[in-house]
DRENPA-3360 file (N, C-alpha, C; in nm, 2 decimals, always signed):
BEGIN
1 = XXXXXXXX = +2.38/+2.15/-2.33/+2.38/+2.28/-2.39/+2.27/+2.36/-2.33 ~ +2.25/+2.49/-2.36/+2.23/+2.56/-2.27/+2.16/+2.69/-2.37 ~ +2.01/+2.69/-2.37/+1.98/+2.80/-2.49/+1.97/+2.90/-2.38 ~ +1.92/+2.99/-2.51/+1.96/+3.16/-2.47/+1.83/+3.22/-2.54 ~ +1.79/+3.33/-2.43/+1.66/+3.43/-2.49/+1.72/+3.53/-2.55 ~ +1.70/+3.57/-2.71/+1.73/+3.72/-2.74/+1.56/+3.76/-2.81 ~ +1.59/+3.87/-2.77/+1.45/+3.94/-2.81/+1.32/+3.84/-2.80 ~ +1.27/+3.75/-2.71/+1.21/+3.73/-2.70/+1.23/+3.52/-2.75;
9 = XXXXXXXX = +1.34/+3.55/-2.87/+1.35/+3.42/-2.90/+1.47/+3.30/-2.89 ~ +1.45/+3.19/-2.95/+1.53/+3.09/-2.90/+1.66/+3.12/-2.97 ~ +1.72/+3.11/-2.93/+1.88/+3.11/-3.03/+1.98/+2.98/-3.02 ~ +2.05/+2.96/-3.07/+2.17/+2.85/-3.03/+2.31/+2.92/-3.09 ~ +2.43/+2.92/-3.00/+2.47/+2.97/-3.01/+2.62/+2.87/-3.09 ~ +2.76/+2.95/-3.16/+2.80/+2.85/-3.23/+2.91/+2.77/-3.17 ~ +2.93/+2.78/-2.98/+3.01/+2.70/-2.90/+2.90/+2.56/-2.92 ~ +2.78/+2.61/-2.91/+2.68/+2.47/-2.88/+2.67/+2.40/-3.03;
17 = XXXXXXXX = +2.70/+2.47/-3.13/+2.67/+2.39/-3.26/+2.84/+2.33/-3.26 ~ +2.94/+2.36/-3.25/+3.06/+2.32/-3.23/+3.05/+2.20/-3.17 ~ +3.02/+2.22/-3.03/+3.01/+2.07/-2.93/+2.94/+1.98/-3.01 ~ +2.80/+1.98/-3.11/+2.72/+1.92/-3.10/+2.76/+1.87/-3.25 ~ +2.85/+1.89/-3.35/+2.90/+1.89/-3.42/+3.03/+1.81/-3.43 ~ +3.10/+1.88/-3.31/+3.21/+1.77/-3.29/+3.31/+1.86/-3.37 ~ +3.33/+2.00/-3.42/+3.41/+2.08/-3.47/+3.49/+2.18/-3.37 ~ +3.54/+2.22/-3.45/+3.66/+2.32/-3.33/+3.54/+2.48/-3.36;
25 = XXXXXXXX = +3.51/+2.51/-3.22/+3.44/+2.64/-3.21/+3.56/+2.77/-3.32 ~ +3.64/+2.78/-3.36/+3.72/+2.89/-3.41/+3.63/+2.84/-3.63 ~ +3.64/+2.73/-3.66/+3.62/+2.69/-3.73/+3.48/+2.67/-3.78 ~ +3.40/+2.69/-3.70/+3.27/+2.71/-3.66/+3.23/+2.87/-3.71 ~ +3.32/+2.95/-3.63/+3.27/+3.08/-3.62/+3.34/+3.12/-3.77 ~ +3.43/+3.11/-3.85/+3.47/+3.14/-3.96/+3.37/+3.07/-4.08 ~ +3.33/+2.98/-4.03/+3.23/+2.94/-4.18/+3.09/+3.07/-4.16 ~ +3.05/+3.08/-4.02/+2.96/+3.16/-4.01/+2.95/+3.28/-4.05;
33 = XXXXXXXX = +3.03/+3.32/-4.04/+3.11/+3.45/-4.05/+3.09/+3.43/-4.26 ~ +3.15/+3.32/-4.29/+3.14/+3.36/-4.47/+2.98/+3.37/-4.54 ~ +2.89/+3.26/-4.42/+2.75/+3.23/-4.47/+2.68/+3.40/-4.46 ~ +2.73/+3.46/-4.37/+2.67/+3.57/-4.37/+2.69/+3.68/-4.47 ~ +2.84/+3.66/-4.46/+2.90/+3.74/-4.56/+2.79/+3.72/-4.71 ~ +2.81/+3.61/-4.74/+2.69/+3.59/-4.86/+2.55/+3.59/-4.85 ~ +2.49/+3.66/-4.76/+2.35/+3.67/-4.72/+2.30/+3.58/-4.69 ~ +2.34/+3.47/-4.64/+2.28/+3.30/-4.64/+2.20/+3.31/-4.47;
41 = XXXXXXXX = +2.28/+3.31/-4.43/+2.24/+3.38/-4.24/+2.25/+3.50/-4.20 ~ +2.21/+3.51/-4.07/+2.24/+3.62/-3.98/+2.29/+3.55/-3.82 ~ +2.34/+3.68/-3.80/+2.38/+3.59/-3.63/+2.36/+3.71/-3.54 ~ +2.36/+3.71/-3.42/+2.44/+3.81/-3.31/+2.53/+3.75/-3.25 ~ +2.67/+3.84/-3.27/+2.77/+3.83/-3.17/+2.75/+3.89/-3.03 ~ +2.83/+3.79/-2.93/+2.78/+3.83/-2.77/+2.91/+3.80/-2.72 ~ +2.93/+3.83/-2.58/+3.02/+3.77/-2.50/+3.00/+3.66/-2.38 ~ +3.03/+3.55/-2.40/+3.01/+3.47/-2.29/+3.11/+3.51/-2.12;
49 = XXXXXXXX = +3.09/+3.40/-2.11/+3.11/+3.42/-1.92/+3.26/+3.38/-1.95 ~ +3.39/+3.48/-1.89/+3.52/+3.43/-1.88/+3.54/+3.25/-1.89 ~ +3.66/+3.24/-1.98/+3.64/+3.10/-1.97/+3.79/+3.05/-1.85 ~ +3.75/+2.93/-1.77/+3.85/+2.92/-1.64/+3.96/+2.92/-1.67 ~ +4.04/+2.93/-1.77/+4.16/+2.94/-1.82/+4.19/+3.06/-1.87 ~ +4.29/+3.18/-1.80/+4.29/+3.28/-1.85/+4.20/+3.40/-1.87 ~ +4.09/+3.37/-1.81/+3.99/+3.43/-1.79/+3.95/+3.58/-1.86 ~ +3.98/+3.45/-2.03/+3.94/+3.59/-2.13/+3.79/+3.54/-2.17;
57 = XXXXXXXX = +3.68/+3.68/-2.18/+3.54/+3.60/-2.24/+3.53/+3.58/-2.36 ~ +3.46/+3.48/-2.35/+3.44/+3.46/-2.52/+3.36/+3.47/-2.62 ~ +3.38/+3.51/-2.75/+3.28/+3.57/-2.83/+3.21/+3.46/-2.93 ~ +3.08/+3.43/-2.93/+3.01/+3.34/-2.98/+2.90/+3.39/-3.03 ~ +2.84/+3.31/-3.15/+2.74/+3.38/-3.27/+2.62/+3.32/-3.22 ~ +2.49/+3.34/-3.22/+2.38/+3.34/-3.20/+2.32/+3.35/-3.33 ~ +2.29/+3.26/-3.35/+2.18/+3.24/-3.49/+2.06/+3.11/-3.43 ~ +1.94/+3.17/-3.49/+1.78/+3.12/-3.50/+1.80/+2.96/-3.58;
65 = XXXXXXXX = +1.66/+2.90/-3.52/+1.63/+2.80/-3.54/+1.64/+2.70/-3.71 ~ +1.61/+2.83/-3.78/+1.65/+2.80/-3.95/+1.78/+2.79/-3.94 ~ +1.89/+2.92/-3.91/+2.00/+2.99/-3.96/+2.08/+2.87/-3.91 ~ +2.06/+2.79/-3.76/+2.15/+2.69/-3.73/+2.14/+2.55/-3.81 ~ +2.05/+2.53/-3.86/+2.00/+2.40/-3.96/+2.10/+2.41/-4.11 ~ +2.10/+2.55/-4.19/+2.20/+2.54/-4.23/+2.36/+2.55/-4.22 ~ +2.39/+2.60/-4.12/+2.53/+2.60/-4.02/+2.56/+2.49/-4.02 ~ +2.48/+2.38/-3.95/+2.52/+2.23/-3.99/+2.51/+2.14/-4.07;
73 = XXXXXXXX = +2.42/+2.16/-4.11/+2.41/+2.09/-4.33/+2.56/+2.13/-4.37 ~ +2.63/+2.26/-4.37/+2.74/+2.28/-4.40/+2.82/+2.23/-4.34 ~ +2.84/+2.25/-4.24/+2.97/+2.17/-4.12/+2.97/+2.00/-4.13 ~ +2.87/+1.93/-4.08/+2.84/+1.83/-4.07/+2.72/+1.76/-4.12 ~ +2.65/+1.75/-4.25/+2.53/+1.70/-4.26/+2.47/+1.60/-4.16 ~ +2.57/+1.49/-4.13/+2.53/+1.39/-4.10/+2.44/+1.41/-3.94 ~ +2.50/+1.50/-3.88/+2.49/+1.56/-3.73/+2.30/+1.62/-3.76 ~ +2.22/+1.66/-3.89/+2.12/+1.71/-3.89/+2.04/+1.69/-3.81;
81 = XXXXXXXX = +2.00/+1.50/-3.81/+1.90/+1.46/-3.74/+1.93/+1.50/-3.60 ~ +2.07/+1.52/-3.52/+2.07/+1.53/-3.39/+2.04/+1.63/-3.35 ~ +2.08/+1.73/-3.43/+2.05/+1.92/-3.43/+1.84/+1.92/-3.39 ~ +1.82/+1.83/-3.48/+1.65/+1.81/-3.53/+1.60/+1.79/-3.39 ~ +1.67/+1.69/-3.33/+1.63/+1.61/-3.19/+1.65/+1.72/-3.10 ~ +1.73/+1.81/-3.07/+1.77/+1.89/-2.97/+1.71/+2.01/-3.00 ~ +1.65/+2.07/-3.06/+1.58/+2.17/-3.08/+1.43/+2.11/-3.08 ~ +1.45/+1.99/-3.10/+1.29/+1.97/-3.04/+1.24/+1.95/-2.90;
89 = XXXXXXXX = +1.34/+1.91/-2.80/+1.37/+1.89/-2.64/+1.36/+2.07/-2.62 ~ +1.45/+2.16/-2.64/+1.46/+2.23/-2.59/+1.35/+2.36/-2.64 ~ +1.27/+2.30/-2.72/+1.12/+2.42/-2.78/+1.03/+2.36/-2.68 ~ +1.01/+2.25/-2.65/+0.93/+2.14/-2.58/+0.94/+2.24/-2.45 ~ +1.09/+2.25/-2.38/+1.10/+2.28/-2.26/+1.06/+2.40/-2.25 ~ +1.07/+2.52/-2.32/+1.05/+2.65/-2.34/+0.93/+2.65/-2.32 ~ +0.82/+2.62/-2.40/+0.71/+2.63/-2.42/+0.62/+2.63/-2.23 ~ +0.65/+2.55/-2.15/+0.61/+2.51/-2.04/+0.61/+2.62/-1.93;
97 = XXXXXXXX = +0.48/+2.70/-1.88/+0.47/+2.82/-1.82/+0.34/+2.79/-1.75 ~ +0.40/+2.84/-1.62/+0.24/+2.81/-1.52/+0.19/+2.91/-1.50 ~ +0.01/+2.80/-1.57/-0.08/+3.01/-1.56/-0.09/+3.06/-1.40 ~ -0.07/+3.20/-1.47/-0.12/+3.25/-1.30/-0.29/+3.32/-1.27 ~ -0.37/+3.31/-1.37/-0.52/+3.30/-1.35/-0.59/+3.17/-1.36 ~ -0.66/+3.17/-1.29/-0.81/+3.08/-1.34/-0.80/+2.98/-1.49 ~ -0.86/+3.13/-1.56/-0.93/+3.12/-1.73/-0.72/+3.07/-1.77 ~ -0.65/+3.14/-1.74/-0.51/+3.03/-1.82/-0.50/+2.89/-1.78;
105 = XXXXXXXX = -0.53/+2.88/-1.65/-0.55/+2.74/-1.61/-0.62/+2.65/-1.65 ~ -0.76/+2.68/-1.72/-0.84/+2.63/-1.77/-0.82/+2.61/-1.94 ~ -0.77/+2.69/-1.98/-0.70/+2.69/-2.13/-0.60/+2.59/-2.13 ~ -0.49/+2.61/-2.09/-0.41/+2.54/-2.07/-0.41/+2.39/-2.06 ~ -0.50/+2.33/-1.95/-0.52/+2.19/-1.90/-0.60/+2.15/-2.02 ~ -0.70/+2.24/-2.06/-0.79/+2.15/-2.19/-0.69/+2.15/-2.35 ~ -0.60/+2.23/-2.31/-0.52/+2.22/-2.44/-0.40/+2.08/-2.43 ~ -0.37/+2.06/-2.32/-0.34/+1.95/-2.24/-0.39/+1.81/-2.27;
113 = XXXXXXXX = -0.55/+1.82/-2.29/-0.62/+1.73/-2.27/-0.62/+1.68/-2.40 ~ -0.64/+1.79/-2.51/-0.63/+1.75/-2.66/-0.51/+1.69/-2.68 ~ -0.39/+1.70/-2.65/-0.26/+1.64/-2.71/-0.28/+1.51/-2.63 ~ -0.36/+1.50/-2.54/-0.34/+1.35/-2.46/-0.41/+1.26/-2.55 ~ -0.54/+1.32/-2.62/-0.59/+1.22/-2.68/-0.56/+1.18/-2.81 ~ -0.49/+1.30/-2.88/-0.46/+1.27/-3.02/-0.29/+1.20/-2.96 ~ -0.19/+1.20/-2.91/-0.11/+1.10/-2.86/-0.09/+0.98/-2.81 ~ -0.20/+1.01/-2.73/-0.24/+0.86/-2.66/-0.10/+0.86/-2.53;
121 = XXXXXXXX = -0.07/+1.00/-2.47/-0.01/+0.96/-2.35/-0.05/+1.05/-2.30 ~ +0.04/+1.02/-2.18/+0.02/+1.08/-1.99/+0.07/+1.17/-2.01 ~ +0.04/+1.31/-2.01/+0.13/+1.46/-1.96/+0.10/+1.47/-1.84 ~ +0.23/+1.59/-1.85/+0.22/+1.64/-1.68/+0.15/+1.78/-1.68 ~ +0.07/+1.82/-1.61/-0.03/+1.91/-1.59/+0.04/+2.02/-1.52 ~ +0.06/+2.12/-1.62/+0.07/+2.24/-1.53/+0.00/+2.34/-1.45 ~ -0.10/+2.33/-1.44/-0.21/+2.38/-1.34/-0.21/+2.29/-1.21 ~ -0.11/+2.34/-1.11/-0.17/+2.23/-0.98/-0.21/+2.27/-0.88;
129 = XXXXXXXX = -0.26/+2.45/-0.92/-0.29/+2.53/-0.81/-0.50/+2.50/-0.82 ~ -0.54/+2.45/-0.95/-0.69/+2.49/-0.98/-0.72/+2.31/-0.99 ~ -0.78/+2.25/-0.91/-0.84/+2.10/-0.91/-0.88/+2.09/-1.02 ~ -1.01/+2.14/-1.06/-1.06/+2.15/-1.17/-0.99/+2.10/-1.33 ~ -0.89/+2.20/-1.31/-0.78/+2.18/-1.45/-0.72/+1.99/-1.47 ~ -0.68/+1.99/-1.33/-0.66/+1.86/-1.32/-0.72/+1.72/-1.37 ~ -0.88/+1.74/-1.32/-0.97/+1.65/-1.39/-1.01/+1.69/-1.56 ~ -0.99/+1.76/-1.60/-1.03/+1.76/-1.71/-0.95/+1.75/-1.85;
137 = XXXXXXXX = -0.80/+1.72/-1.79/-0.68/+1.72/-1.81/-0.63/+1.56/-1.87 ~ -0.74/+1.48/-1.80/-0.71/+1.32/-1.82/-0.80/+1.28/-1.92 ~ -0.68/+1.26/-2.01/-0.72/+1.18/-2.14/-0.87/+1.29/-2.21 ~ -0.95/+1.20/-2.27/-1.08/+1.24/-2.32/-1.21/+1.24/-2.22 ~ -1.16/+1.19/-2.12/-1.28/+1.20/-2.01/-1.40/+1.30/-2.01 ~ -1.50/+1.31/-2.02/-1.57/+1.42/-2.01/-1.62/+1.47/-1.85 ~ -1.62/+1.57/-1.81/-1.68/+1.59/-1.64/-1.80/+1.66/-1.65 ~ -1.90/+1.66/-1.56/-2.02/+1.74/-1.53/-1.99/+1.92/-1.53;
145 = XXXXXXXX = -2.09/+1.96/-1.61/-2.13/+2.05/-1.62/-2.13/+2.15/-1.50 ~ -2.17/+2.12/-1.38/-2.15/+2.17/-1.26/-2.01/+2.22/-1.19 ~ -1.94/+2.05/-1.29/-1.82/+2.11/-1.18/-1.72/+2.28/-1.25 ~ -1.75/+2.18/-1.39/-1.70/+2.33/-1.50/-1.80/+2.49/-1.44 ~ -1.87/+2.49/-1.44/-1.95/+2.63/-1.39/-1.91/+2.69/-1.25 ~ -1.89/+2.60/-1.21/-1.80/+2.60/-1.03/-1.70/+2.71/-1.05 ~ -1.60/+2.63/-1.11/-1.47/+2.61/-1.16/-1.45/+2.79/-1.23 ~ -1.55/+2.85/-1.34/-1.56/+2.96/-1.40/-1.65/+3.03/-1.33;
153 = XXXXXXXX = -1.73/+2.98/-1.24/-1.77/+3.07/-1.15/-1.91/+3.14/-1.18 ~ -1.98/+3.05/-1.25/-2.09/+3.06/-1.31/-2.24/+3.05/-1.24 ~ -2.18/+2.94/-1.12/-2.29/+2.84/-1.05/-2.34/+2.71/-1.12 ~ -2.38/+2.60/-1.10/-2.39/+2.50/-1.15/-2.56/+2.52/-1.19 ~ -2.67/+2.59/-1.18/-2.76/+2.58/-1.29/-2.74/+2.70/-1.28 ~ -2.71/+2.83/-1.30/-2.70/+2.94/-1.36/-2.65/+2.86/-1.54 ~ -2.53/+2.79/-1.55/-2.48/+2.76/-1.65/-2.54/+2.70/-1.77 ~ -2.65/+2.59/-1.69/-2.76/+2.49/-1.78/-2.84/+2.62/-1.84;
161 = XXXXXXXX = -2.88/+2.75/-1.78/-2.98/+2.85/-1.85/-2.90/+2.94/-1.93 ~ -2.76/+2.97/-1.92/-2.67/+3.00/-2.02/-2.66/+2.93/-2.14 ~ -2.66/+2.82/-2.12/-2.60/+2.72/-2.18/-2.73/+2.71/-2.28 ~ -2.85/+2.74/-2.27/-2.96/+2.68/-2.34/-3.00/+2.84/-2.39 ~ -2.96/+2.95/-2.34/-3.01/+3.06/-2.44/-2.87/+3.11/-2.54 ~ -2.80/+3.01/-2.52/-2.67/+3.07/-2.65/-2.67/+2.93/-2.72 ~ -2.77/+2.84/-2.71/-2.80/+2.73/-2.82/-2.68/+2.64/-2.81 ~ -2.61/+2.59/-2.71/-2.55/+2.48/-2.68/-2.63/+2.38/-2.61;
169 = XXXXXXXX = -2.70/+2.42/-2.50/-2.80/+2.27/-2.50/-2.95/+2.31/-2.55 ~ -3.01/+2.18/-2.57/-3.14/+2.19/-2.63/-3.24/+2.23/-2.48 ~ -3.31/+2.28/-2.51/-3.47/+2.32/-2.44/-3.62/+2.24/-2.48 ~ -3.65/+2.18/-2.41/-3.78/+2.13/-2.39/-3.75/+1.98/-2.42 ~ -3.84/+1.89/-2.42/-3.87/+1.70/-2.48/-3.76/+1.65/-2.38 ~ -3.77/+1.55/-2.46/-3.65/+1.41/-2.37/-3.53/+1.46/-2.35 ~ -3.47/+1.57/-2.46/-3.33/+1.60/-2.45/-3.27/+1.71/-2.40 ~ -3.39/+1.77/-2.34/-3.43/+1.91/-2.25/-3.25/+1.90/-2.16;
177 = XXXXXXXX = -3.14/+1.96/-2.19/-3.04/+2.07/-2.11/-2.92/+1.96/-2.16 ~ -2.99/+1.88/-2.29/-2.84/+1.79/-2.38/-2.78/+1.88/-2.43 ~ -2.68/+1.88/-2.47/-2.60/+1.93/-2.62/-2.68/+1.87/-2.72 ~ -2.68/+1.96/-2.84/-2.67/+1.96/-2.97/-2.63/+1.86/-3.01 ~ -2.65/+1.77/-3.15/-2.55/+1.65/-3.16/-2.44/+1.70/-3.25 ~ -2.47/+1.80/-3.32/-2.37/+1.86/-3.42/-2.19/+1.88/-3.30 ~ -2.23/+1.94/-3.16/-2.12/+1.98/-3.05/-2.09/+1.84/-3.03 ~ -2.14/+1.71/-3.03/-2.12/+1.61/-2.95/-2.03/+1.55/-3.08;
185 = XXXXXXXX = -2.11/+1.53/-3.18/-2.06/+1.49/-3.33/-1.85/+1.55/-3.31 ~ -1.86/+1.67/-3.27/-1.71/+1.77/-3.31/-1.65/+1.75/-3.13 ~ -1.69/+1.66/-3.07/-1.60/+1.61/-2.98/-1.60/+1.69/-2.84 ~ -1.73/+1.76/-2.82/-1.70/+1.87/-2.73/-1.80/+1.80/-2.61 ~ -1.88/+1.74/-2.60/-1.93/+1.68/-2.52/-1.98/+1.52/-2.53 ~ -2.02/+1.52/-2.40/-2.02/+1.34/-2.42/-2.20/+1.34/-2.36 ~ -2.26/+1.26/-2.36/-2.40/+1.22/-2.27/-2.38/+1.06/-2.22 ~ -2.39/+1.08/-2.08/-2.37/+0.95/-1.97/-2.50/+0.93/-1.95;
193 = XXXXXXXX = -2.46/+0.82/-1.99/-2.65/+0.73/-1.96/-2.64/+0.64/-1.85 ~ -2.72/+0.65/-1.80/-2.75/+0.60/-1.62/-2.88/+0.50/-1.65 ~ -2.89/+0.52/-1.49/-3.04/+0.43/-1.49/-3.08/+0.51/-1.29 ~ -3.19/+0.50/-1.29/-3.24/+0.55/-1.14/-3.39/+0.50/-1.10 ~ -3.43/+0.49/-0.99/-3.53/+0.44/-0.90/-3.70/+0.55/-0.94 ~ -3.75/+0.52/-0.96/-3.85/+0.63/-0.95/-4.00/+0.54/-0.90 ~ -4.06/+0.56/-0.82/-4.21/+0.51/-0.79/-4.20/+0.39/-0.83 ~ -4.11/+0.28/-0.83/-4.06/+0.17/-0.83/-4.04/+0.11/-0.99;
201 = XXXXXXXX = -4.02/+0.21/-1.06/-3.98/+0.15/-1.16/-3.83/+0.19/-1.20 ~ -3.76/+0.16/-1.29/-3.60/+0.18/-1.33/-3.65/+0.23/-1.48 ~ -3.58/+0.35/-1.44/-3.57/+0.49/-1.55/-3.44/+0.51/-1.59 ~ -3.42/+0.58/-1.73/-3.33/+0.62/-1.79/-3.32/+0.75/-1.77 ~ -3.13/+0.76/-1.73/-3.09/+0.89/-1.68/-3.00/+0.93/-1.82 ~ -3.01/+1.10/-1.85/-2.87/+1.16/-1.97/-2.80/+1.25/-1.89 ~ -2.71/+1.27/-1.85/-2.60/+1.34/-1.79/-2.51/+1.44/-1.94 ~ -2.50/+1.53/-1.94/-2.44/+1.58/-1.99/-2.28/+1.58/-1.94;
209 = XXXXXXXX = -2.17/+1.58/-2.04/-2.05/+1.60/-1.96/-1.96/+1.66/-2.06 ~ -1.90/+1.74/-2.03/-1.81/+1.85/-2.09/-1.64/+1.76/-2.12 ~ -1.56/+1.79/-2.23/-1.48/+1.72/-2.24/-1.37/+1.84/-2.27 ~ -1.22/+1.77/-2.26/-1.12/+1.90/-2.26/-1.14/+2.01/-2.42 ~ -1.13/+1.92/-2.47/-1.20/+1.96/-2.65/-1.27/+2.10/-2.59 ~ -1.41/+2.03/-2.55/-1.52/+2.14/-2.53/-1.49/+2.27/-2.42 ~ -1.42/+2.20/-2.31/-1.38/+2.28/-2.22/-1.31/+2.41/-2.29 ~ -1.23/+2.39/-2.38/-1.12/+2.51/-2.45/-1.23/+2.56/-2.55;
217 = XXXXXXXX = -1.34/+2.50/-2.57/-1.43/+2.58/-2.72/-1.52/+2.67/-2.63 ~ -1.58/+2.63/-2.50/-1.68/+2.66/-2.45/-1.65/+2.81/-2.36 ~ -1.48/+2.76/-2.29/-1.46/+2.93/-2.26/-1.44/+3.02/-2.36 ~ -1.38/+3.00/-2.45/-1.38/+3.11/-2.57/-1.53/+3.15/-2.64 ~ -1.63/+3.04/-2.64/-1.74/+3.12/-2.65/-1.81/+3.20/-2.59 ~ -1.78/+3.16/-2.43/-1.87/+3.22/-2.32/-1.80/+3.39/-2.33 ~ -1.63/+3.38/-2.31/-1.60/+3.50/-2.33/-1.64/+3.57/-2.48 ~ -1.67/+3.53/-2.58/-1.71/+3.60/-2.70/-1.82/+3.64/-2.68;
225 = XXXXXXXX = -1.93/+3.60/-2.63/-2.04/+3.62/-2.54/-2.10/+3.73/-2.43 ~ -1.97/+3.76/-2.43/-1.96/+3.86/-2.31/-2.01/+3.80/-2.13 ~ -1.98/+3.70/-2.13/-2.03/+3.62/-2.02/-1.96/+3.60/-1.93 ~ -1.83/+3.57/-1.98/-1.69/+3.60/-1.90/-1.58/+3.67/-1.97 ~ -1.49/+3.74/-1.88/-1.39/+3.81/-1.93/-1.28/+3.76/-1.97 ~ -1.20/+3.80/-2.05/-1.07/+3.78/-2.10/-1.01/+3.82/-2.01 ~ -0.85/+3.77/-1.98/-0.76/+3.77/-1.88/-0.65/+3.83/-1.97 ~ -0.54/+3.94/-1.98/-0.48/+3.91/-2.05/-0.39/+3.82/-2.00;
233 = X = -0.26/+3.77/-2.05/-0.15/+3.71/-2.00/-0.07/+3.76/-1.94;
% end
């Protein structure tokens, strides 16, 4: 089956509720026809593409995501769940649009990132034009700070002195260019603890690391901020 854009939205039309029903499309279109009559639905009538037999076109109803749920409760209850399943394949498929900026790219992949972790699977990334999107895209991983400022174009310590006069990292002591624990607490960053060489003793390293979570909080703040611009769509 085969959906259709009207005015912007999804429709199904009543040859596809017919097939998917298992009903004769004429018998289809006459129940539709009475639901409307009693204010229950709405539809738009259209004409399809000549059909190869006699090559008369044919005229089929177009009704919304609600208006088809009851079309088939009526026709065939039992058929609901599969109506349920196929309107969930084909919103899935709709939804999928590759940004053509930066800042969508970066939205996008961290919004990406969220459904990976509250699912617990592998998506496919639609950003394959920006590296960046990529890494930040897997799972809950958190990445450096640098590479994110790169990436928006900030510079990699221009960002730490942003970052510490709009009170996302702390300033001064041991925790001098951490996050906040309240941000870490709400999932937006992580701290990588290391270890390093110094005048022969072994020291404790904090890395700050940004996670998709934060990645999608952090540009929306920076642009609220006036630090970076909004792109429209």
């Amino acid at each position: 089956m085969n959906m259709i854009k009207y005015d912007q939205n999804l429709t199904m039309s009543s040859r596809e509720i017919a097939e998917l029903t298992g009903s004769r499309h004429d018998n289809v279109k006459i129940s539709m026809e009475r639901m409307k009559n009693s204010g229950v639905i709405g539809f738009t009538a259209m004409q399809e593409n000549p059909r190869a037999q006699g090559g008369r076109p044919l005229t089929v109803y177009n009704v919304n995501k609600r208006d088809s749920y009851i079309v088939v409760a009526q026709l065939s209850p039992e058929f609901t769940a599969r109506l349920v399943d196929r309107w969930q394949e084909l919103e899935e498929a709709n939804q999928f649009k590759i940004p053509q900026t930066l800042p969508e790219a970066l939205l996008l992949a961290a919004e990406l990132a969220k459904q990976n972790e509250e699912a617990q699977k592998q998506l496919a990334i639609a950003a394959p034009k920006v590296d960046f999107a990529d890494r930040i895209a897997s799972a809950g991983k958190g990445v450096p700070l640098g590479g994110f400022a790169k990436a928006v174009g900030l510079g990699p310590k221009k960002i730490f002195e942003i970052l510490r006069q709009i009170k996302v990292l702390m300033t001064g002591g041991q925790r001098h260019n951490l996050p906040f624990q309240e941000l870490i607490d709400r999932g937006y960053f992580q701290v990588k603890q290391g270890t390093y060489e110094a005048n022969g003793e072994t020291r404790i390293s904090h890395t700050p690391l940004i996670t998709g979570k934060g990645e999608q909080w952090l540009i929306r703040k920076l642009i609220s901020c006036g630090i970076l611009k909004a792109t429209a769509a």
